[in-house]
N, C-alpha and C positions, 0 to 999 in steps of 0.2 A: 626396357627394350629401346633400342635407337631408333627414330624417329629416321624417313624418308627425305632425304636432302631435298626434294620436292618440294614436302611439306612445312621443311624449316624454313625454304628461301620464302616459302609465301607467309609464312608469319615474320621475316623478317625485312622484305618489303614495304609491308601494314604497318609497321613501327617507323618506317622511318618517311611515308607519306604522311603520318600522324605528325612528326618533331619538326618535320621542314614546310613550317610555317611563315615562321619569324622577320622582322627587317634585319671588304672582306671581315668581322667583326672576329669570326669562331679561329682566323689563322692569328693569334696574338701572343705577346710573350704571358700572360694572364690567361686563358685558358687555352693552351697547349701544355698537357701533361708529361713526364716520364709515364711509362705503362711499369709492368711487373718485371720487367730484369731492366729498367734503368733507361730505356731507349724510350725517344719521344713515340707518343702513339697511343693507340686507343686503349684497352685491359690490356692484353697480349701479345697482341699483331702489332708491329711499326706502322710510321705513316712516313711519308716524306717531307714533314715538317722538322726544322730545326731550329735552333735559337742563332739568336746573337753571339756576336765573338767572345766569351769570356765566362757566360755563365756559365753556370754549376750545381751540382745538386746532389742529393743525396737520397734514396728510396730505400724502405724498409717496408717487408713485402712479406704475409705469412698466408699461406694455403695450403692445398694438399696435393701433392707431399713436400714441398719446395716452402722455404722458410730461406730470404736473402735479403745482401746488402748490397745497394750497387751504389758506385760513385761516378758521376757524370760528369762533363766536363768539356766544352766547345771552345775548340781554341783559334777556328776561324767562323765564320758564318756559316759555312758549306760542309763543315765537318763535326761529327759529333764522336766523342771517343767514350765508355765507361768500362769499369772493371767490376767484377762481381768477385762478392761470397754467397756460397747455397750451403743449406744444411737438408739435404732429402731422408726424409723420413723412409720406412718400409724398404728400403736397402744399405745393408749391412756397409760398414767401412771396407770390408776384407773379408775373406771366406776360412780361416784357420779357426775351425771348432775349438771352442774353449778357450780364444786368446782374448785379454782383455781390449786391447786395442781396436778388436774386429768386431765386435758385441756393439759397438755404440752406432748411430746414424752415416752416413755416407754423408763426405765433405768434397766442395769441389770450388773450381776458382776460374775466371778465364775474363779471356776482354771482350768487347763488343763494338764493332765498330759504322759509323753510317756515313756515306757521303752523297751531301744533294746535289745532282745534275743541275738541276734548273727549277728556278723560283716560280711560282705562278706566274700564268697570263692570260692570255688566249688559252693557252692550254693548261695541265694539271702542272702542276709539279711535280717533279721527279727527283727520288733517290735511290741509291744501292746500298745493300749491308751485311755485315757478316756479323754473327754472333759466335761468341766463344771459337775463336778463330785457330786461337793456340791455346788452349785449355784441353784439357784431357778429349773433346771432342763430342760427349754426353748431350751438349746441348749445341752443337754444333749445325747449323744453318745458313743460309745464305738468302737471300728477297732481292724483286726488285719491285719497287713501290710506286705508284701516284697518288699525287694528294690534290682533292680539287673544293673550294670553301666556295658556299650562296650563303651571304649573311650567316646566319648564326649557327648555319649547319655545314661540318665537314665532314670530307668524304673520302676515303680512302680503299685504293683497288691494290693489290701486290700477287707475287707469284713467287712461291715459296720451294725451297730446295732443302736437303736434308730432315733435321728435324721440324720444320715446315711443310714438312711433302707428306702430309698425313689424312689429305682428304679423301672423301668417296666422290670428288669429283675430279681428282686429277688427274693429267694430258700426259702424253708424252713431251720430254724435257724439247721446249722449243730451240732452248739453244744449241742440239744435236744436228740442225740445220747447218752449223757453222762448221762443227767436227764433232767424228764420231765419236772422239774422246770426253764430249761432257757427258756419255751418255757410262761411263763407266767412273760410278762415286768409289773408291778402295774401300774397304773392309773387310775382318780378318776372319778366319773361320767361321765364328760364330755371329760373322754379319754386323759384328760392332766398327765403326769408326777404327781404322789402321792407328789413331795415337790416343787412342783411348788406355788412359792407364802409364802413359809416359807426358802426363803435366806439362804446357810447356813451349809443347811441339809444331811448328808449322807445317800444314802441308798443300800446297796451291792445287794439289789437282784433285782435290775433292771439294772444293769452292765449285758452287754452282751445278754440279754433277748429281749426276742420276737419272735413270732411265724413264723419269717421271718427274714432274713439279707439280705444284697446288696452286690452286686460287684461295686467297682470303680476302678478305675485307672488314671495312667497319665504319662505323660513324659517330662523331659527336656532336651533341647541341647543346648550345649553350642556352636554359635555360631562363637563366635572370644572372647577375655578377655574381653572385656566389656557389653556382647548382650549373656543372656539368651532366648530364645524361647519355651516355655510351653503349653501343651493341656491337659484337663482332662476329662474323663466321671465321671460326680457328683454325685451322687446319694442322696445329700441332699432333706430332707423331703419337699413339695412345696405344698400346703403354708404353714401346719402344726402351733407349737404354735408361731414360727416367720413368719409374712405375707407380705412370698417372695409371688412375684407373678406369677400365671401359665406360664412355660419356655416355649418358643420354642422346647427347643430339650436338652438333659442333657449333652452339651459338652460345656467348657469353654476353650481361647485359648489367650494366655495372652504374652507378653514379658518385662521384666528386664532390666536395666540398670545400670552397675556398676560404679559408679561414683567413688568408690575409692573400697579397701576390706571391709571399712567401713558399706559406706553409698550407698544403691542403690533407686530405684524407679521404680516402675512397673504400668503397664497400663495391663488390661486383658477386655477381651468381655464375658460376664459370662452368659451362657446356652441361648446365644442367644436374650437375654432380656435386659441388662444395661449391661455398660462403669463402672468398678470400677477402683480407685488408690489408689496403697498403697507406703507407705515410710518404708523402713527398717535400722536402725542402727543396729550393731553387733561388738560387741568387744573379740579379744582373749589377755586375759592375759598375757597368755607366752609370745606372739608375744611383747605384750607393753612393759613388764617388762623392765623398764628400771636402771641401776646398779645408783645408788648415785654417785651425780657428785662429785669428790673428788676435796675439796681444801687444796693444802699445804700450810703449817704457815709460820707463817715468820722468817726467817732467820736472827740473828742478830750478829755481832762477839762477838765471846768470849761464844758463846749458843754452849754445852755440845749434847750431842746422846741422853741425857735424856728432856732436857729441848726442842729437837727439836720434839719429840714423843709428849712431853705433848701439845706444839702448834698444830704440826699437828691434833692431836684429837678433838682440842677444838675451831680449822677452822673446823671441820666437826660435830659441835653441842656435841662434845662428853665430858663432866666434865670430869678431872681428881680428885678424891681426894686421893689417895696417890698409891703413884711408889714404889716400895721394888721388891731387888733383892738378886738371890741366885747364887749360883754357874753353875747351869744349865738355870734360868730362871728367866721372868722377869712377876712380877707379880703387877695387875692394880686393882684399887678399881676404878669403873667409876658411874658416873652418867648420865644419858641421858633420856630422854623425846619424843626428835624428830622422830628418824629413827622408823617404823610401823614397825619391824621384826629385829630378831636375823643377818639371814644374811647382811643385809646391814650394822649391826654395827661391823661382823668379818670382810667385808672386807673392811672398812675402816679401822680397828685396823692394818688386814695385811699391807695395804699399810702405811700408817703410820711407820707404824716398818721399813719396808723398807727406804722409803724417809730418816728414823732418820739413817741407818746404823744399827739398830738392830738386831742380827742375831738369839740369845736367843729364847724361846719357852715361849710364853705368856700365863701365866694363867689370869683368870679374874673375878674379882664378880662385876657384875651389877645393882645398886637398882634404881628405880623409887620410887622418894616421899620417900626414907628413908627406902623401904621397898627393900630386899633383891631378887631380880625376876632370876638371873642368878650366882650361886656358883661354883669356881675351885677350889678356894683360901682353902687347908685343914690346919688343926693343925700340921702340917709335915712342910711343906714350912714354916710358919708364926715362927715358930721355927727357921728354918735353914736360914731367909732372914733376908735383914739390908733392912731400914727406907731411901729413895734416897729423897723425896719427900714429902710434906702434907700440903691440902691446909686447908687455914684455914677459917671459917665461913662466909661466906657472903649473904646480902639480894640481889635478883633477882626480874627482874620484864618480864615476856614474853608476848608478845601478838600476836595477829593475826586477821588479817581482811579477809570476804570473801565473796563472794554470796551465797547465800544461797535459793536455788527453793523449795515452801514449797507448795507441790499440794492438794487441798482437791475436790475430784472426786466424781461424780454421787451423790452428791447432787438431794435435791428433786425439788429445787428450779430452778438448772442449771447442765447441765453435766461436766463441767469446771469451777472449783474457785482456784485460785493460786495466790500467791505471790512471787514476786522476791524481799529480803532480803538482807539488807547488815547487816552482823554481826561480831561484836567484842566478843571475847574471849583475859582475858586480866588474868594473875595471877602473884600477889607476895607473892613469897616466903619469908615469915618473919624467917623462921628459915627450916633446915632442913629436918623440918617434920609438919612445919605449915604453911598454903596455906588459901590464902582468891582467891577466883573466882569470876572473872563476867561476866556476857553475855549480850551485850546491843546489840537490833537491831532496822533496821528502815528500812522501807517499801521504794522499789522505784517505785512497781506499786503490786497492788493488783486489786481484783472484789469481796472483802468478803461485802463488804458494806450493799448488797442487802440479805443476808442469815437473814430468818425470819421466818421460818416453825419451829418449836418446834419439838423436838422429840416423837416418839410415847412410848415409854419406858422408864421410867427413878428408874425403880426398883433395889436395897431396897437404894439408895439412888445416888442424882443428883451427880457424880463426875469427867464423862467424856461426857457425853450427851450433856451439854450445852457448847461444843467447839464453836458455831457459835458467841456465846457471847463474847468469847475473840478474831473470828477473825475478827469480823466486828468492832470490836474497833481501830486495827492494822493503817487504812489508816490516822487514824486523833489522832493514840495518839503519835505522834513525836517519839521521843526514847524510847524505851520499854525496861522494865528489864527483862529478859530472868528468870537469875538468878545469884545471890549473896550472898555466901557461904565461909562459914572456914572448913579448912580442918586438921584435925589433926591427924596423925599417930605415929603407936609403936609398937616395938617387943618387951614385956617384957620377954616372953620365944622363942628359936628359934622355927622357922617352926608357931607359932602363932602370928597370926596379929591382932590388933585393928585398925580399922578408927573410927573418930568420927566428925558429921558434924551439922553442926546447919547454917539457914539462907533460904532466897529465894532459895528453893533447883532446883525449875521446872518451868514451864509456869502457874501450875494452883495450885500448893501447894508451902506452906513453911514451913519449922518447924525443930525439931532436933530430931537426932537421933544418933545409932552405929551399929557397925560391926563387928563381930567376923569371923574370915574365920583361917584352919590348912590347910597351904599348905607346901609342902616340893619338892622343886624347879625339884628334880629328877625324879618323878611320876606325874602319870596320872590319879591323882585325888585330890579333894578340898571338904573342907567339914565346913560351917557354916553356924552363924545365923546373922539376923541384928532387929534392934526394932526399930521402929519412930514413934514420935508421929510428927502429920500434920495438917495445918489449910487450909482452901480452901481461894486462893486466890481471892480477888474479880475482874471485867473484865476489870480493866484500866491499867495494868500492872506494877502498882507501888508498895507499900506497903498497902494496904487495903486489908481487907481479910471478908468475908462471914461468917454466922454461923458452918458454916458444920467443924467438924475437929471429927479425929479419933486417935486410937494407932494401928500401923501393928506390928505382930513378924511374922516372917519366916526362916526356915528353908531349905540352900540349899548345894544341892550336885551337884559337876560338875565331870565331864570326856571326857578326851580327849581321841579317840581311833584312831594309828596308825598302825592300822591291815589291810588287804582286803581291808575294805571301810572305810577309814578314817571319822570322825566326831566330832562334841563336841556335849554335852549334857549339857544341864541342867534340874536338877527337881528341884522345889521350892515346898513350902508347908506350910498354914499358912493362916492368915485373908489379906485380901486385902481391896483397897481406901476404897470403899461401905460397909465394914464390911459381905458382905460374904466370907466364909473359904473352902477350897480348893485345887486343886494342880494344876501347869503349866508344862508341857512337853515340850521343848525345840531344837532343832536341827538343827544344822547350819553349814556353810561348809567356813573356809575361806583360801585365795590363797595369795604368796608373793607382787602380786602390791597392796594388803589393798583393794581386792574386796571380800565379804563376803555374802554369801546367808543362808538363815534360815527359819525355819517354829517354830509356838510355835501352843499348844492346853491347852486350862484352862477349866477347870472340878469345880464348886463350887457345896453349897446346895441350889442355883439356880435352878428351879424345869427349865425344857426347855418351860412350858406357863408362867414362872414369867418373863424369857430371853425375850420372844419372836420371831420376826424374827430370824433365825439364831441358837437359839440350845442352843449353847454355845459359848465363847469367842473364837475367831483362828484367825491364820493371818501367812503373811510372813513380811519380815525384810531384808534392803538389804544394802550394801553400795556400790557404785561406784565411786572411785575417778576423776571423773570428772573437773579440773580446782579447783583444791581445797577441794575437798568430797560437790559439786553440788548436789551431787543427795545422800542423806542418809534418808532412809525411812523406816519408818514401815504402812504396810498395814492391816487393816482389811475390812472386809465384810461388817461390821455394826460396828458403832461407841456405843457401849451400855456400863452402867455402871457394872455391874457382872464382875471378871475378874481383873478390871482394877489395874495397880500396879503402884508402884511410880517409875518416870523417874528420876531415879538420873546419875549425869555427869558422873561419874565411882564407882564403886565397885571394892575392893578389888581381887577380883577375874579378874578383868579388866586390874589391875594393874598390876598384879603378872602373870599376860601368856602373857603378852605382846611382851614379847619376847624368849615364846619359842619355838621351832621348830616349822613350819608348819605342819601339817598333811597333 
């Protein structure tokens, strides 16, 4: 029997007169949790606490009926973005008696998003959030939160809309003050969310809406350094279009375990009804960044202040191709590939110079592939300096081995299919500007085997849809060709670049093509095109290829903005795989350890019923350097062909920001 909201606030009062004892400590990046769908907060309910710009994390979350994965990811201070997987138990996939596809668990997917108004002060702080905002709509909600910390206990008050609006204490919606129209949430006959069942979908006018809201709350204390302690009033909708089942009483009371600042694990008693456990990872960039381990070169007698600079550099992956000095200064034409950013290769250049006895002022042009990414070196110096140095022409050969976690999620077949990956990346450089690539990999465990459901879409033509065909080949076709390519580049005017690449460019295409891109190393912006024509590979991952091939041109503009709120953009524009035309929106955020988060959105002449599920093409895009970039992923909602573009290894544009300033 439920318990009297009376009677629960006064037992839940008593708990937290009891916890707030203690000597802001409880607001930190160390005990602020993800809750149970990935959002900073107490079990259930958000708080408006956020992290720092960069971290990330990842939560895995089992209870009843909800089994998920969420991926976090803060890409300013103020803004908190995650994407989820759920696997709900006690509701069917689909309602067609006797089909196998419909028999197994209901799967669901969507994003969650939070942004903080204002940090503590004097007052609480304050955020807003939307959960599963474009996702089929099942957990679809909307809050707005304060958060207010006394030493080791915080405290959080919010007011919940949609699936939040499930209390036996809630109000009429106060923001029907503003206009009548938040007092009117859509939903369809049967009272469900208007894009429930169309994946995908945005719809703003059921943000915040309804003829009622909720109050929640909750609180944590910190314990001792390793022992969170948590209580909340829920106000989650019971059983609504997820079927939880009727609570006890709407307070949940949970505790934490810090196992490192990392990694913790938590156990909660959730309204009285089930035992949930959740697992949290959480990484701060700052924190890891860690400086390039410097090796000094080697010392031989009779080796000069110059010849000890050029070893030192070239222990730290760094080419030298020619030294020339002047009367003030010593200036470097380099090559380099390795180091992910600008800084790590000035401050191996400083120390270097040091180690050699250098005392001079270094200028320096840096090219990747031949191609010009970093300019000091002017028509001044190159005038006034002498020739110390110049190396002369040689072939290279680089490679690299690594694992590679390759996840393919909420499947109709299973909620989990994945492969663990070993792969090679191997390249020789035949000349300064001509580069052949390969990617071989091989499976050390996968579960693709079983993937046999067909797509329900595969409109205006099959070119990403039938992914299950190449990864259920994976376990038994030995070594796989990734891809295997030439590379070739050229400035014939400055500030203008060509590539041009022909071969096994991807996983599911090969073909040739070029690149035209105007960049000018000092600005913050790029501007070109690229054309390829493409044949579809066929599923054994050799050289066989399918009937389907196309020609893409595109058109792209990029910007880097280091204002306010730093960002990169890209817009493209142009025919895509499928031969629909279109444009892609772009928006990404990347940090000095080579951790990077992004959202894209593609708009074609894809009507949204030819799409289907989902609308249009969207997704995010992340990379984590995990034991070798472990975890590099692009996500979508729906794997459908509209949209799709070709994964090539790099782009000009790839090449040439490689190392310039973070934003």
């Amino acid at each position: 029997m439920k318990k009297s909201p009376k009677h629960s606030t006064k037992n839940f009062l008593l708990l937290v007169s009891v916890i707030f004892i203690n000597s802001i400590y409880s607001d930190s990046y160390e005990h602020n949790l993800y809750n149970n769908y990935g959002v900073v907060g107490t079990i259930s309910t958000p708080s408006a606490r956020t992290f720092d710009e960069g971290v990330h994390g990842l939560t895995i979350y089992k209870g009843t009926p909800n089994q998920s994965v969420t991926v976090s990811a803060s890409p300013f201070n103020w803004l908190e973005a995650s994407f989820f997987y759920t696997n709900v138990t006690d509701r069917p996939y689909c309602y067609e008696p006797g089909d196998v596809v419909c028999s197994q668990d209901f799967k669901d997917k969507g994003f969650n998003l939070k942004v903080r108004l204002k940090e503590q002060g004097v007052f609480p702080a304050v955020a807003i959030g939307l959960n599963d905002f474009a996702g089929t709509g099942i957990y679809s909600s909307e809050y707005i939160v304060g958060s207010y910390g006394i030493n080791r206990t915080d405290f959080h008050f919010g007011i919940g809309f949609g699936l939040l609006d499930g209390s036996d204490l809630r109000f009429k919606n106060p923001l029907g003050l503003l206009s009548d129209e938040f007092y009117d949430r859509p939903t369809d006959s049967l009272g469900n969310p208007i894009t429930a069942g169309i994946g995908g979908s945005f719809q703003p006018s059921r943000y915040f809406s309804g003829e009622t809201a909720s109050p929640f709350f909750g609180v944590s204390h910190v314990l001792n350094n390793k022992l969170l302690l948590k209580a909340e009033y829920d106000s989650t909708v019971r059983p609504g279009l997820v079927p939880f089942r009727p609570a006890e009483n709407d307070f949940s009371f949970g505790i934490d375990y810090l196992i490192t600042d990392s990694f913790s694990i938590g156990v909660s008693h959730e309204r009285g009804d089930y035992t949930s456990f959740k697992f949290v990872y959480k990484n701060n960039p700052v924190k890891t960044y860690q400086k390039s381990k410097y090796a000094r070169g080697n010392i031989r007698r009779g080796d000069n202040k110059y010849t000890q600079l050029i070893n030192n550099l070239e222990a730290n992956g760094i080419g030298v191709k020619k030294l020339t000095e002047s009367a003030s200064s010593i200036g470097l034409q380099l090559t380099q590939v390795i180091h992910p950013n600008l800084r790590v290769v000035e401050e191996i250049i400083a120390q270097a110079s040091r180690d050699a006895g250098i005392t001079k002022d270094i200028k320096k042009d840096i090219e990747i592939a031949n191609l010009l990414v970093v300019s000091e070196i002017d028509d001044a110096y190159r005038i006034n300096s002498s020739t110390i140095y110049q190396r002369q022409s040689q072939r290279k050969v680089n490679t690299n081995t690594r694992l590679q976690f390759r996840p393919f999620l909420a499947s109709r077949e299973e909620f989990f299919k994945g492969a663990l990956l070993v792969e090679n990346d191997t390249e020789f450089v035949i000349r300064e500007n001509l580069f052949f690539n390969i990617n071989l990999k091989y499976s050390l465990w996968d579960n693709f085997d079983d993937l046999y459901i067909p797509p329900v879409d595969n409109f205006p033509a099959q070119v990403r849809s039938d992914v299950k065909e190449y990864l259920n080949k994976i376990k038994d076709g030995g070594i796989l060709i990734g891809r295997a390519q030439l590379d070739y580049h050229l400035t014939p005017i400055k500030n203008h670049h060509i590539m041009m690449s022909a071969g096994i460019l991807e996983d599911m295409f090969s073909g040739a093509g070029m690149e035209y891109l105007y960049f000018k190393p000092n600005t913050n912006y790029a501007f070109g095109i690229d054309v390829f024509k493409v044949r579809k590979r066929d599923y054994f991952w050799r050289f066989g290829h399918l009937d389907y091939e196309n020609t893409l041109a595109t058109a792209n503009f990029y910007y880097r903005n280091y204002g306010t709120i730093p960002f990169d953009m890209r817009v493209s524009a142009g025919e895509y795989l499928a031969g629909d035309v279109g444009y892609t929106l772009e928006l990404s955020r990347s940090f000095y350890n080579g951790v990077q988060f992004g959202v894209f959105a593609t708009f074609t002449d894809v009507t949204t019923e030819q799409f289907g599920e989902g609308s249009f093409d969207k997704g995010v895009f992340f990379n984590i350097p995990i034991y070798g970039n472990l975890i590099n992923y692009m996500w979508r909602p729906l794997t459908k062909d509209p949209g799709a573009k070709l994964n090539r290894r790099n782009t000009l544009h790839d090449l040439l920001v490689r190392l310039r300033p973070i934003n």
